[in-house]
VEXZAMI-257433 format. One record per residue (C-alpha): residue in one letter; x, y, z. Coordinates in steps of 0.2 Angstrom, whole numbers, plus 5000, padded with zeros to 4 digits. Each point is the difference from the previous one (the first is absolute). Example, Ala and Ser with C-alpha at 12.3 -4.5 7.8 and 13.67 -1.06 7.14 Angstrom:
REM residues 2
a506249785039/s500650174997/
REM end
This chain:
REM residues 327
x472853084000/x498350085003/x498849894991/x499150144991/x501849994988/x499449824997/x498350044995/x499850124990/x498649964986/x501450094988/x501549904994/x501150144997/x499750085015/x500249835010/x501949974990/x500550185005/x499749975016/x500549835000/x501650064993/x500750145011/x499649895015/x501349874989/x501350165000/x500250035016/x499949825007/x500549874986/x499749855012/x498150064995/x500149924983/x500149815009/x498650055012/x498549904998/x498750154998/x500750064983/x500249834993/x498349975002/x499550164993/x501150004984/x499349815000/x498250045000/x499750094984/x501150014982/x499550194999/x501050025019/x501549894991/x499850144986/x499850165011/x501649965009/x501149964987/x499450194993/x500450085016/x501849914998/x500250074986/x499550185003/x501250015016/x501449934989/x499650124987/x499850165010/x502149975003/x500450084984/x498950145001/x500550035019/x502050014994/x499650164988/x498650085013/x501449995010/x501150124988/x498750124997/x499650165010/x499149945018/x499150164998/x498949924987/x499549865015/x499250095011/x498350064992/x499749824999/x500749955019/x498950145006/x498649964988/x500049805009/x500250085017/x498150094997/x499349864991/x498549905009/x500249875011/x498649914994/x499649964982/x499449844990/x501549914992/x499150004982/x499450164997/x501950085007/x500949864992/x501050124988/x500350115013/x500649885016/x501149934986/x500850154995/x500350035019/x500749855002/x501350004984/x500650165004/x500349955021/x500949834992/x500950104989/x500750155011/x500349855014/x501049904987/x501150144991/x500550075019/x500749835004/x498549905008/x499949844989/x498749855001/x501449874996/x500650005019/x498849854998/x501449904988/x501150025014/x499049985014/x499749804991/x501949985000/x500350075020/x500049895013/x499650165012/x499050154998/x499550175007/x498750114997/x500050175007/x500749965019/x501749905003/x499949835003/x501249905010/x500649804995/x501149875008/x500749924984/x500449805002/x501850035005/x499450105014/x500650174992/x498850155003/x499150094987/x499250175001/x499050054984/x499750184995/x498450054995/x499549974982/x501649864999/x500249824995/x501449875000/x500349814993/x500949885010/x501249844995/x500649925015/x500849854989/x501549944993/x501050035016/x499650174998/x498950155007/x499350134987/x498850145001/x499550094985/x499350185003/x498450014987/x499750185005/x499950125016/x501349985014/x500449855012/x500950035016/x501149835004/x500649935017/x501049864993/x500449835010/x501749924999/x499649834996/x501849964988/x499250024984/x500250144988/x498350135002/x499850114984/x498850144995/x499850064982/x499250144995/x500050094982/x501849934991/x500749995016/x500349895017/x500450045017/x500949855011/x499850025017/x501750015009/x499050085018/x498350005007/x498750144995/x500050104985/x498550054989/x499750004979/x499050104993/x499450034981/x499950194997/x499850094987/x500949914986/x501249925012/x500349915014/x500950065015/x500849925016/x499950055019/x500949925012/x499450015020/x501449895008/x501449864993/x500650004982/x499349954981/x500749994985/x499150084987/x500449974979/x499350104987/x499649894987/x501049824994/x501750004998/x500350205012/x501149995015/x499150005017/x500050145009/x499849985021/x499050095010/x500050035019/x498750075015/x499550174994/x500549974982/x498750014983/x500549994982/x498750014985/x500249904983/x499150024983/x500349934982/x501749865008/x501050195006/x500150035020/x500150185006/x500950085014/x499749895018/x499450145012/x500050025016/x497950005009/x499150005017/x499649814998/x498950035012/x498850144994/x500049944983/x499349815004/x498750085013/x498749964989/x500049845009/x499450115016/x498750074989/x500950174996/x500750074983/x501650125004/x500850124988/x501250134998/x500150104985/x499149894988/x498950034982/x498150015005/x499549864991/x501349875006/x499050055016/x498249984989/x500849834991/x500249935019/x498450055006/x499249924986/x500449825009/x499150045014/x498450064991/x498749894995/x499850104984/x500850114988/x501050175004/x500350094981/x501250175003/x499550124985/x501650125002/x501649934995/x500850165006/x499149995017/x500649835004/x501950044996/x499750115017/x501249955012/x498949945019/x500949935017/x499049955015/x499049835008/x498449954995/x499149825005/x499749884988/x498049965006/x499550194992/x500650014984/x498850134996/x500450125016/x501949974995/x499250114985/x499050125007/x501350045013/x501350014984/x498750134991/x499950115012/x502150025000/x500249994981/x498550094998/x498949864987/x498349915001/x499549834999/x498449964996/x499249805002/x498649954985/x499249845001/x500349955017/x501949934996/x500750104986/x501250175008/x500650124987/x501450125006/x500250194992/
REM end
């Protein structure tokens, strides 16, 4: 962390910054730094536990900014885009507080949520916004999405993965032993090799690049077996249709690419959102039902965009240094 956000002679201003360092790497609230901060005086005790409370509470509001008419945002985005760079935290409190509610609140209601820490504490493997390759203890390999997270229970006689959120790509290895991954109400069994999970949307779906799985809807639903080339999607314990996919362009993000053929603009804007270190908030629902196909690499989210704008004709526009609204 810079050591300016540990010295700040203001409390508040320390535990804000104290706490979106905590957001976006958990690990942070162990570290020695903040304990001896949050340690040193009652009022930083107190000031933290306020911010806490004021990013919990901006959940509620967020849901119904999120209902309402995004025309009514952007006086406010625009009005935070020309504002100051520099200003003393006391005298603009109200005003840096208002910002910040409204950029917590717009972030939570379009699907960004602080709580990915409560999950990060129960993962045993993380990513942030690059993949991330593992060699689990059985000597299975791993490839983690950007922005995904997995638990692992090796005992018992028997191999488990849990998908917490985000996509894992699995080259399994045969050792005798049953190897299981669940994810939402559902499990897949692997019967082959290589086949990736994903969470999407409200459901999970399955991809299979070579060998077989088996993958079951919920408790007590019949198994459904995929081959190479194959993808099924579950939601709510009910399978749909298994489909036939290019396997091969639809796990290329582990190449660093993102492939699509006729898909809503903002499943494309949902996916690049895992490899931005910030916040991508399309305003036009109508805009993101447009249908886009092409190629773009995973290391430039935001060129993705600008290359997308100019087809579909929108704008986006980045405030604060990490925060990208789409219209």
């Amino acid at each position: 962390m810079n050591r300016q956000h540990a010295t700040h002679t203001d409390p508040s201003q320390a535990a804000l910054h104290w706490l979106s360092r905590i957001n976006e790497q958990p690990e942070q609230v162990h570290s020695a730094a903040f304990k001896r901060w949050l340690l040193a005086d009652p009022a930083h005790r107190q000031a933290y536990a306020e911010a806490q409370a004021l990013w919990q509470r901006s959940a509620a509001p967020a849901a119904r900014l999120a209902e309402q008419e995004h025309d009514s945002l952007r006086p406010y985005l625009e009005a935070m885009a020309r504002a100051p760079a520099r200003r003393t935290w006391r005298r603009h409190a109200g005003a840096l507080a208002a910002a910040a509610c409204l950029v917590l609140a717009v972030g939570t209601g379009a699907g960004w949520h602080p709580g990915f820490w409560w999950q990060d504490l129960q993962a045993d493997y993380s990513s942030s916004d690059a993949p991330r390759q593992l060699t689990l203890a059985d000597a299975s390999q791993v490839t983690l999405d950007a922005g995904s997270a997995i638990a692992v229970d090796f005992e018992h006689g028997q191999r488990r993965v849990r998908l917490l959120r985000g996509a894992a790509f699995f080259q399994v290895t045969h050792t005798g032993a049953p190897f299981v991954v669940a994810a939402g109400e559902g499990e897949v069994r692997v019967l082959g090799t290589q086949f990736e999970v994903r969470e999407q949307g409200a459901g999970t779906q399955v991809t299979v690049r070579s060998g077989r799985v088996g993958v079951t809807p919920a408790k007590g639903q019949v198994m459904r077996e995929l081959v190479a080339d194959q993808q099924v999607a579950y939601t709510q314990g009910s399978a749909g249709d298994i489909q036939p996919v290019d396997s091969a362009s639809r796990l290329a993000w582990r190449q660093g690419w993102l492939n699509y053929y006729q898909v809503p603009l903002a499943q494309v804007i949902e996916d690049l959102q895992r490899y931005y270190p910030g916040r991508i908030m399309l305003l036009d629902g109508e805009l993101g039902q447009r249908r886009v196909s092409g190629s773009f690499p995973t290391a430039e989210p935001l060129q993705a965009l600008d290359s997308l704008g100019q087809v579909l004709g929108f704008s986006r526009h980045t405030v604060l240094g990490r925060f990208t609204v789409v219209r």
